[in-house]
Steps between C-alpha positions, in 0.01 A plus 500: 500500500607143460821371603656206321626207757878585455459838547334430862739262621781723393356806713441273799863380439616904471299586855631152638876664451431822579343407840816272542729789423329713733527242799839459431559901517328511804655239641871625447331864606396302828834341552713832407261693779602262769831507456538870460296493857758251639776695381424847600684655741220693689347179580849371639574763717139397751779316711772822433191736637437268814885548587463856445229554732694332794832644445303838497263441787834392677693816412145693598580350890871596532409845334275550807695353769697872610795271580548383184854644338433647197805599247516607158802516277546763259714420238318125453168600606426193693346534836509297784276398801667287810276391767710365789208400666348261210910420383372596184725700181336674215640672155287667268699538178377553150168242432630263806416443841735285706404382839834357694451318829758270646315200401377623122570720249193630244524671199162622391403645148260829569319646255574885356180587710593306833844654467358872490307411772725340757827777408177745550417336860840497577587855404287653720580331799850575445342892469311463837784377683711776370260754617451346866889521453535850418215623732719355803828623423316854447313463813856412710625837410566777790730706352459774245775610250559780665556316832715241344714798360555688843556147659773461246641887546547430901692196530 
């Protein structure tokens, strides 16, 4: 089949622009991609995560230490860690973790997952020291009820 001139110049003119066109697609494709990566949040919170992991591997070491004060308010839900020995203050409210010294103050971001886990951690330290609590004032009793009442009918 025989093409006239024209015709051939015009079809390499038509692939010239479409090839154009498509560079210029993948271009702004390219360009949209990075920014959507510079933008995301996941990628911004590698510093947030770094944080985490300290303030957690910090509450992790006053969790352990058995003189560590450990409180927990009921209405607010926070719950609090003192360590006299480090002079160091934590509340664990809501998605926040605040670490108080008398030098700094930090407020650090935690994840739904690192939350779970440190209100988890901390719950059931606050359950073993309530049972080491309740096995000792058990084991300090001598007196049965029925003692207690005849002590209590003699005097």
């Amino acid at each position: 089949m025989w093409i006239p001139e024209g015709d051939f110049v015009y079809l390499r003119l038509l692939k010239h622009k479409m090839m154009v066109i498509h560079k210029i697609k993948r271009f702004i494709q390219r360009v949209g991609i990075k920014v959507i990566k510079l933008t995301d949040p996941r990628r911004m919170e590698v510093d947030k995560m770094e944080y985490e992991s300290e303030s957690i591997a910090i509450c992790r070491k006053l969790l352990n230490k058995p003189d560590t004060i450990l409180l927990i308010s009921p209405i607010s839900g926070k719950r609090y860690i003192k360590s006299d020995e480090n002079q160091l203050f934590i509340i664990i409210e809501r998605q926040r973790l605040t670490i108080v010294n008398h030098q700094y103050s930090y407020n650090i971001d935690l994840s739904n997952k690192a939350l779970d886990w440190v209100i988890g951690v901390f719950d059931n330290e606050v359950e073993k020291r309530r049972e080491l609590m309740e096995n000792e004032i058990r084991s300090n009793v001598k007196h049965s009820l029925s003692s207690i009442y005849n002590n209590l009918i003699h005097e």
